[in-house]
C-alpha positions in Angstrom: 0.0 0.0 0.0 2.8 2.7 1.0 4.5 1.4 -2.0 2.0 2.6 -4.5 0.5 5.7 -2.8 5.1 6.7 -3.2 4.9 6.1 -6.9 2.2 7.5 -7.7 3.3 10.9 -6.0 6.0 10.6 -7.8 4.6 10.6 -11.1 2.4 12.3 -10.3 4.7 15.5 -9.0 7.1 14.9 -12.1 4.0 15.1 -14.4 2.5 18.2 -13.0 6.6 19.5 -12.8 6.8 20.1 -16.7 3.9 22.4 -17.0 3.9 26.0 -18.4 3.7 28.6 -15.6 3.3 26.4 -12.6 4.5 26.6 -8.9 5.4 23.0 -7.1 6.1 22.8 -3.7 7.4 19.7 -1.2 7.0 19.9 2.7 7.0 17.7 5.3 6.0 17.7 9.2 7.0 15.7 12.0 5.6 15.9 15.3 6.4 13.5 18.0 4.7 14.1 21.3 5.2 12.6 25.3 2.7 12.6 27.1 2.1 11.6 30.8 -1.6 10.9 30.8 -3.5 10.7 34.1 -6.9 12.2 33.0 -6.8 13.4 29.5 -10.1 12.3 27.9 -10.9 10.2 30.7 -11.9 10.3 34.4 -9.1 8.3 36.9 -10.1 6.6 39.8 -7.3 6.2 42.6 -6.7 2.9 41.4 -5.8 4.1 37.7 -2.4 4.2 37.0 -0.8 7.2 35.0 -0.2 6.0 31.1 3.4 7.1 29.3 4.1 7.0 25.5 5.3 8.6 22.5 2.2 9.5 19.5 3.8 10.9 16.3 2.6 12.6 13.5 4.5 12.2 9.9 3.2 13.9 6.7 4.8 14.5 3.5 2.8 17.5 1.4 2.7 18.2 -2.4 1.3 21.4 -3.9 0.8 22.2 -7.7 -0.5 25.5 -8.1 -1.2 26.6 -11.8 -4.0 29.9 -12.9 -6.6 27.8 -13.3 -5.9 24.5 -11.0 -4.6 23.0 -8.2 -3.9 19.8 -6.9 -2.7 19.0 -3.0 -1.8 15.4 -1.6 -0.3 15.0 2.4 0.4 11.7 2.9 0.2 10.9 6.7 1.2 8.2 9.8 -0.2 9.1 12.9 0.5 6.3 15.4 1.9 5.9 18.6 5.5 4.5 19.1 5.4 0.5 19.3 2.0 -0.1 18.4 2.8 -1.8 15.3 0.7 -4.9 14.2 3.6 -6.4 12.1 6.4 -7.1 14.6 8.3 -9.6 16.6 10.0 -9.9 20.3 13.5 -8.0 19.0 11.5 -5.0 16.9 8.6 -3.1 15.2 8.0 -3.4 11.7 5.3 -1.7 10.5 1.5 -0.4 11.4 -0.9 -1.4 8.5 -3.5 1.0 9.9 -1.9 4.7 10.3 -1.1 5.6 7.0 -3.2 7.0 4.3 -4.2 10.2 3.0 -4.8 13.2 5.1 -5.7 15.6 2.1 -6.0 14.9 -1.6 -7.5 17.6 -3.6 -8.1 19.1 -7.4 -9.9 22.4 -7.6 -10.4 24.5 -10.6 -10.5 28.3 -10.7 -12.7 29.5 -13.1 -12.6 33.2 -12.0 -10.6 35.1 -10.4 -12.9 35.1 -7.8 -14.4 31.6 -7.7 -13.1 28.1 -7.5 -14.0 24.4 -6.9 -12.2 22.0 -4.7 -13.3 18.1 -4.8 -12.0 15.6 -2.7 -10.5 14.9 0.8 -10.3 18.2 2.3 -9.7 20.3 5.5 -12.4 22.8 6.7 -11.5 25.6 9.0 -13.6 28.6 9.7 -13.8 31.3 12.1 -12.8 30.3 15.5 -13.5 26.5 14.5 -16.4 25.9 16.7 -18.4 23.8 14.3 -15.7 23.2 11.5 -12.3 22.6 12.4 -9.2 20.1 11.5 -8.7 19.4 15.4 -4.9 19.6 14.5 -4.3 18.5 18.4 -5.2 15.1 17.1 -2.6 13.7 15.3 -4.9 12.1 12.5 -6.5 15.8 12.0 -10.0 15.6 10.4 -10.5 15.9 6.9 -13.7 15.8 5.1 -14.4 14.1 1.6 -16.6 16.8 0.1 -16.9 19.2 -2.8 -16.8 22.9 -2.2 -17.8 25.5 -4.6 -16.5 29.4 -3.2 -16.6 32.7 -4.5 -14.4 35.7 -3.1 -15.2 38.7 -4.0 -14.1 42.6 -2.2 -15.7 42.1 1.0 -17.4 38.9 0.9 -16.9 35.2 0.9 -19.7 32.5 0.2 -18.6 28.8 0.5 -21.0 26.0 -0.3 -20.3 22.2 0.3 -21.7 19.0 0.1 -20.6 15.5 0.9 -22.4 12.3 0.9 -20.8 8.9 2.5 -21.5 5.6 1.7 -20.7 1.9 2.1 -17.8 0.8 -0.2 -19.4 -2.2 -1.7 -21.9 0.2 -2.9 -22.2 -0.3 -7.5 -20.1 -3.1 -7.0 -22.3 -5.2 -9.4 -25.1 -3.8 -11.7 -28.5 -3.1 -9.4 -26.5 -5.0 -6.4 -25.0 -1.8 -4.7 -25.5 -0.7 -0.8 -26.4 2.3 -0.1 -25.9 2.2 3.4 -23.7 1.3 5.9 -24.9 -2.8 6.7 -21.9 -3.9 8.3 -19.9 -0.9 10.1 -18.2 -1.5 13.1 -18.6 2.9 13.7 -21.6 3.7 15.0 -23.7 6.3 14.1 -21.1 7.0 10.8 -21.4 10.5 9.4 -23.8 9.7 6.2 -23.7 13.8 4.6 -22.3 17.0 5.9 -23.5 20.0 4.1 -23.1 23.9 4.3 -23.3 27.3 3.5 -20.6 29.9 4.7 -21.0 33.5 4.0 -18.8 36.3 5.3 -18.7 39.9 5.2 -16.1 42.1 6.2 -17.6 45.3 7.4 -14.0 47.0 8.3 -10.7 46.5 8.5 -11.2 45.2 11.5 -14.1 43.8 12.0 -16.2 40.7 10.4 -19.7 39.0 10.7 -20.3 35.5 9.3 -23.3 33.3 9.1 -23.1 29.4 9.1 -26.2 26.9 8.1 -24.9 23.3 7.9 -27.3 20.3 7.5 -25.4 16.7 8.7 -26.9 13.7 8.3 -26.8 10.2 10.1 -28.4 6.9 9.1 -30.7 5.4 10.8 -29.3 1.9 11.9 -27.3 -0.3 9.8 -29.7 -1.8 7.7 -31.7 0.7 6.6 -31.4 4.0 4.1 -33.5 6.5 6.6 -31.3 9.4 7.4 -31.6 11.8 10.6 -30.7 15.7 9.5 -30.1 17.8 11.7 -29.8 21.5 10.8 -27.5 24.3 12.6 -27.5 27.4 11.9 -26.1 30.8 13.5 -23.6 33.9 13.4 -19.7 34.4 14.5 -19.0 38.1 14.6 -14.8 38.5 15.4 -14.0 42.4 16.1 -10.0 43.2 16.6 -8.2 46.4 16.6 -5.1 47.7 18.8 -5.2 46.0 22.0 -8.3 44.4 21.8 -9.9 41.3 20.3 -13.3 39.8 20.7 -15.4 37.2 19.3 -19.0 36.2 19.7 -20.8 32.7 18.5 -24.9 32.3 18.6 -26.0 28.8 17.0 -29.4 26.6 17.6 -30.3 23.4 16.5 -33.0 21.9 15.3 -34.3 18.8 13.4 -33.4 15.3 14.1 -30.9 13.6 16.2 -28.4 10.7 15.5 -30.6 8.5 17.5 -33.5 10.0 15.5 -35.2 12.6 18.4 -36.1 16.0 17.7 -34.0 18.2 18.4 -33.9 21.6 20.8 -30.5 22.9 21.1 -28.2 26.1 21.3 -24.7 27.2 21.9 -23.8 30.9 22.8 -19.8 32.0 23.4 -18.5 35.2 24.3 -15.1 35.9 24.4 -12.7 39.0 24.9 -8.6 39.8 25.2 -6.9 43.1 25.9 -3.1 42.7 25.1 -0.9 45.1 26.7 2.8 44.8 25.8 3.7 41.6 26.7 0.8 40.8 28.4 -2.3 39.5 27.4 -5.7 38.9 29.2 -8.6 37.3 28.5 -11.7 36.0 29.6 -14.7 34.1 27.8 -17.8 32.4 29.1 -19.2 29.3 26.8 -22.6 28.1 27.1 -24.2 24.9 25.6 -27.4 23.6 26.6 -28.8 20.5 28.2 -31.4 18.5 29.4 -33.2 19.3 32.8 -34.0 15.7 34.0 -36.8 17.4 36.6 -38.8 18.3 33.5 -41.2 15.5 33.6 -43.5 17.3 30.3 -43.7 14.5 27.5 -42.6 17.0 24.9 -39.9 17.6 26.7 -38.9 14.9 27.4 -39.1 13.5 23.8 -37.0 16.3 22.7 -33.0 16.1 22.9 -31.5 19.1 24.0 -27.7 18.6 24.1 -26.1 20.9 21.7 -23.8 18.7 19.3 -20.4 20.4 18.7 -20.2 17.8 15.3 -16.4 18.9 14.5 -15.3 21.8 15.9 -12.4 22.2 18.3 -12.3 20.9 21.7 -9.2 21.1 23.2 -8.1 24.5 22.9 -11.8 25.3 24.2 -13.3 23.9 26.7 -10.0 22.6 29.1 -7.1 20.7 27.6 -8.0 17.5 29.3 -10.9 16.7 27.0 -13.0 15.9 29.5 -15.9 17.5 28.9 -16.1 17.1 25.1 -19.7 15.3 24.4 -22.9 15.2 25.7 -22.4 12.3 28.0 -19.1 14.0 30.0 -22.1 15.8 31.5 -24.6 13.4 31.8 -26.3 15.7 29.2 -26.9 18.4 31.5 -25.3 21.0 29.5 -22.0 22.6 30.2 -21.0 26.4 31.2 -17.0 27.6 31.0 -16.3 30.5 32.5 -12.4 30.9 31.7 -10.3 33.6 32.4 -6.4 33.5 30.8 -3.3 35.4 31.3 -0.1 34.9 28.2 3.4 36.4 28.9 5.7 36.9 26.3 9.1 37.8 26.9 10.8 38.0 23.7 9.8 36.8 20.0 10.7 33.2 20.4 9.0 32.1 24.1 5.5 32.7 25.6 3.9 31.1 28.0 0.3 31.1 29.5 -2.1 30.3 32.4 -5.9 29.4 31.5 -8.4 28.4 34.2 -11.6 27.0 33.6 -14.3 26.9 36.2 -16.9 24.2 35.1 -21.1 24.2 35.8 -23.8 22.4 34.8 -26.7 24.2 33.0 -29.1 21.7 33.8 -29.8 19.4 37.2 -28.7 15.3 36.0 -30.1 12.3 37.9 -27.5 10.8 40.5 -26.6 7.6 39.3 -26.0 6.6 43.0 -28.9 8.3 44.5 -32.6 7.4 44.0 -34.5 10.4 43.0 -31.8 12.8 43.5 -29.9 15.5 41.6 -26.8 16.8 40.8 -26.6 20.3 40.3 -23.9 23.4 40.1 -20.4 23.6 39.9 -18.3 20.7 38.3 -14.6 21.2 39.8 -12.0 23.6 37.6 -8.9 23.5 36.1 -5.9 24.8 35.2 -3.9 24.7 31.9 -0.2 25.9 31.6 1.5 25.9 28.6 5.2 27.5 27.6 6.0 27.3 23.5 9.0 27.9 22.3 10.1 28.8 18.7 14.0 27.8 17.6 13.4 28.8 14.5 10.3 29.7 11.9 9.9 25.5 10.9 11.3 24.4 14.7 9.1 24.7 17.9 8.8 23.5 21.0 5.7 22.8 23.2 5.5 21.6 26.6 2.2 21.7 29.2 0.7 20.7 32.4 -2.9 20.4 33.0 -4.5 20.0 36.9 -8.4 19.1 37.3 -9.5 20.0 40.5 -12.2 17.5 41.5 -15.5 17.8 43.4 -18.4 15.3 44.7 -20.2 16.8 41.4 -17.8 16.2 39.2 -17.5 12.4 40.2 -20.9 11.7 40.4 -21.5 13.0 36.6 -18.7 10.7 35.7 -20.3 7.9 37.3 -17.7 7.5 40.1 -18.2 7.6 43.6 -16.7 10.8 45.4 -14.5 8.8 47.8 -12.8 6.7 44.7 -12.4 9.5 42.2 -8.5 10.0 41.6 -6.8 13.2 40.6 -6.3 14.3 36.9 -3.7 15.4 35.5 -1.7 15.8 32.2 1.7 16.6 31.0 3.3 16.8 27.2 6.7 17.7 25.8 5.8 18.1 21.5 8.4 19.0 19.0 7.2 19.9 15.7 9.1 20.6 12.5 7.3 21.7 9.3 10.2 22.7 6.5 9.8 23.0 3.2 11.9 20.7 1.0 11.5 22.2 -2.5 9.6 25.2 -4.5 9.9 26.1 -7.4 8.0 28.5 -10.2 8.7 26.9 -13.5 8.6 29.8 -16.5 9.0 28.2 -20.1 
């Protein structure tokens, strides 16, 4: 498999080499991380024991940029150090399972102003709370879509659609599957869809409006699909020392598990840099169920806002822990977070973020008959120092503290006298050079 995705990049990039007027350009990243897990994306009791290991990320990019076309390929491993599946007692061969393609793309320009990009691609907008390539991963997210945009003076309208199916689908005449019958994901994204317009009102400040419509099949042997719609507006205003942003979105249709839907998320979010300083504070707000509503309606109606695939960690507390519906017991989450960054010189900042955690919504106590858990769901604390060695070189290193409460073990389904502390610790070196560019004039 790596064998032929090689030569074809080869032929590919020597093909594409000899045209008229065409820029090509190699680059690579690597970015192996430590980490000292203890509570990142999960919930330790005192018996867990903290994890150590080594996750890397490899990519090797090509770009062909001509006037009217484009083509990018960044073939990726993202794996953790010694996890092969082809190896012996005295070494690691190989994984068969973390490499592939992270992007492949062709788009067509024709305008100045427009263009059209089809295949496996990244989407990134705003301050990624709905689409985002969750680079923290070390797979990313991609998307296989198609994506028509038009750019023109102030304004920017993006429209995309996607549509996933099961791969034995056409395989013989009138014998395809057009759903996914045997999938070992549940709930598999079936279509993502959207529409992204933005207007920039000043030089310094922008409003954008998002409407997406996603999709989920029904169960595995069936073609029924659940849409969902949501809908909303980012407004980003920065100038001088200040810079705030603002997110509204609701939710409404159908569920993946096929309920209607009730939802909203509102953010607010604000930093005032003063030399090397820089403060901030933001409040996030997503709603939830209230389990002492006892109305049929409403309790026939889901109410968890779904973040789909925006960013998490760099949002709502590095340790991931409070990244779906269920790390709340569905009750909804609030952030309040206030920050503090210190820069020193060009090459080394580092910052404090502290997140105090509620519940919008009472939950039922799993442990408790007819009780509830309500309020405040612990805090936490986030340090971080990056350092940059040079422009492709940095350096990234963090520690992460949870401070615990009864709530916060009872949500999680622990008992308060059992819960353990989390914590989290990374040292991540990444390196992103290019290897060759070149404008080719004939």
């Amino acid at each position: 498999m790596m064998s032929r995705y090689s030569l074809f990049l080869l032929v590919t990039s020597i093909f594409f080499f000899n045209y008229l007027q065409a820029q090509f350009e190699v680059s690579a990243e690597i970015r192996p991380r430590l980490e000292f897990n203890n509570g990142f994306g999960f919930t330790p009791s005192k018996s867990s024991e903290m994890t150590t290991y080594v996750s890397q990320r490899s990519r090797l990019n090509f770009k062909y940029d001509r006037e009217k076309f484009g083509l990018y390929f960044s073939l990726q491993d993202a794996r953790v150090w010694g996890d092969e599946d082809i190896a012996n007692n005295t070494a690691a061969f190989a994984n068969t399972k973390s490499t592939g393609f992270h992007e492949a793309w062709l788009e067509f320009k024709p305008t100045s102003y427009s263009r059209i990009k089809i295949g496996r691609q990244e989407f990134v907008y705003d301050d990624q709370r709905l689409l985002a390539n969750r680079n923290w991963t070390m797979h990313g997210v991609a998307y296989d879509a198609v994506l028509f945009g038009l750019t023109k003076k102030d304004w920017i309208f993006d429209l995309a659609f996607s549509y996933n199916n099961d791969a034995s689908k056409g395989q013989a005449a009138g014998a395809g599957i057009n759903h996914f019958e045997v999938d070992p994901i549940a709930r598999r994204l079936r279509t993502l869809n959207f529409i992204y317009v933005k207007k920039q009102l000043s030089k310094d400040w922008y409003v954008s409006a998002l409407g997406m419509m996603t999709g989920y099949q029904k169960d595995k042997t069936t073609s029924t699909i659940y849409l969902m719609a949501t809908y909303g507006l980012h407004s980003h205003y920065k100038k001088n020392r200040i810079d705030a942003r603002v997110n509204l979105y609701a939710q409404s249709g159908k569920s993946q598990k096929g309920k209607k839907v009730q939802a909203w998320m509102a953010t607010a979010e604000a930093a005032y840099l003063a030399g090397a300083w820089r403060f901030d504070a933001g409040m996030d707000v997503l709603s939830g169920h209230d389990f002492k509503q006892t109305d049929a309606d409403y309790t026939k109606t889901e109410h968890n806002f779904d973040l789909f695939y925006g960013i998490r960690y760099l949002r709502y507390g590095f340790m991931n822990q409070f990244v779906l519906p269920s790390g709340t017991a569905e009750g909804g989450l609030t952030d309040i977070h206030p920050g503090i960054q210190y820069s020193w010189n060009k090459k080394n900042k580092i910052s404090a973020d502290y997140h105090l955690f509620y519940l919008n919504n009472p939950v039922i106590d799993p442990f408790s008959e007819n009780t509830f858990v309500e309020g405040s769901l612990g805090s936490e604390l986030d340090l971080v120092w990056h350092h940059q060695f040079y422009k492709e070189l940095t350096l990234n290193a963090g520690f992460c503290y949870y401070f615990t409460n009864d709530n916060f073990a009872r949500v999680k389904k622990i008992q308060p006298d059992e819960i353990g502390t989390p914590y989290y610790a990374w040292l991540m070196i990444t390196f992103k050079p290019v290897l060759f560019r070149s404008s080719e004039l004939k």
